[in-house]
Every structure is written in C-alpha cells, then in structure tokens.
C-alpha positions in Angstrom: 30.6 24.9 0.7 29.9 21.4 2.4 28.0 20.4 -0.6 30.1 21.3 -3.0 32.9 19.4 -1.4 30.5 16.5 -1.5 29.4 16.9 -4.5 33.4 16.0 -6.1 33.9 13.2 -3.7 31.0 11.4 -5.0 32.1 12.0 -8.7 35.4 11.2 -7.9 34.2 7.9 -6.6 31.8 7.0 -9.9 35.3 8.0 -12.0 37.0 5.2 -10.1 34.3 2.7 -10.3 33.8 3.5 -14.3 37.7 2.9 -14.1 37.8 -0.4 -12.2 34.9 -1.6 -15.0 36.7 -1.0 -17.8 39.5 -2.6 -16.3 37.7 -5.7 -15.5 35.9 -5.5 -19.0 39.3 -5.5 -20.8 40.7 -8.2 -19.0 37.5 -10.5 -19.4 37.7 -9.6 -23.4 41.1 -10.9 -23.5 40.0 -14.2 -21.9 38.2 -14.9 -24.2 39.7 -14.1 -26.9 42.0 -16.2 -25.6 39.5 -19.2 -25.5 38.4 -18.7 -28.4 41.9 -19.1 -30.4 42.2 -22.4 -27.8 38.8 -23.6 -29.6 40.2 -22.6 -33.3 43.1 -24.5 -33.1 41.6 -27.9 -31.2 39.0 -27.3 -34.4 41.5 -27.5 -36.9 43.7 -30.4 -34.9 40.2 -32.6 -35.1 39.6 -31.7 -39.0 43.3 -33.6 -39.5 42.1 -36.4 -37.9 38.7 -36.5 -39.8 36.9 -36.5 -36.3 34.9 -33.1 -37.3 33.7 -32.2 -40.9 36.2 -33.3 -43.7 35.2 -35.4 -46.5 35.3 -39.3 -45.4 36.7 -42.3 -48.0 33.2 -44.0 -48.9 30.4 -41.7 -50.1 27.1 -43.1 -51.1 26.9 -41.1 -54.4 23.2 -40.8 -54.3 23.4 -39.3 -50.8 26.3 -37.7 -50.1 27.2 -36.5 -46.5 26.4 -33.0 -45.8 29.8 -31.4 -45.1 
C-alpha cells in the first residue's frame, strides 16, 4: 500500500509542475505578443516619417530604389 500511496503523490506533483508550465508559457506568449504590436506600431510611426521604406521625392529613373 506504501507504493501506491507513492505512486499518486509523485503524479500529483508532475500535474502541478505541467500546470505551473503552462502558466508560465501563457504569460510569456502574451509578452510577446505584446512586443510585437509595440514593434508594428513604431514600424508604421517611422513609415510617416519616411525613415523606413516609403517611396522618397527624387528617384533616379534608371535605378530606382528598391522598396
């Protein structure tokens, strides 16, 4: 009977790691999801000011830029 009792302590204590994991996985997920919406908008807010990509005034019409 000892080893039975053993037996569900240790599964009971691999259920609650698996739990704390998923926790921690969950939470890191929304992090960076988070980050990554920070990186979409700071993106867009350098497009406006034609620091990233965009199409710029003078083109050499031979060799335009690659945008």
């Amino acid at each position: 009977m000892n080893g039975f009792n053993t037996y569900w302590i240790i599964a009971g204590l691999i259920l609650i790691a698996l739990i704390i994991y998923i926790i921690k996985q969950i939470k890191l997920e929304r992090e960076i999801a988070l980050k990554d919406t920070t990186l979409e908008s700071l993106e867009e807010k350098l497009k406006k000011h034609k620091l990233v990509g965009g199409r710029h005034k003078r083109t050499n019409k031979k060799n335009p830029p690659i945008v």
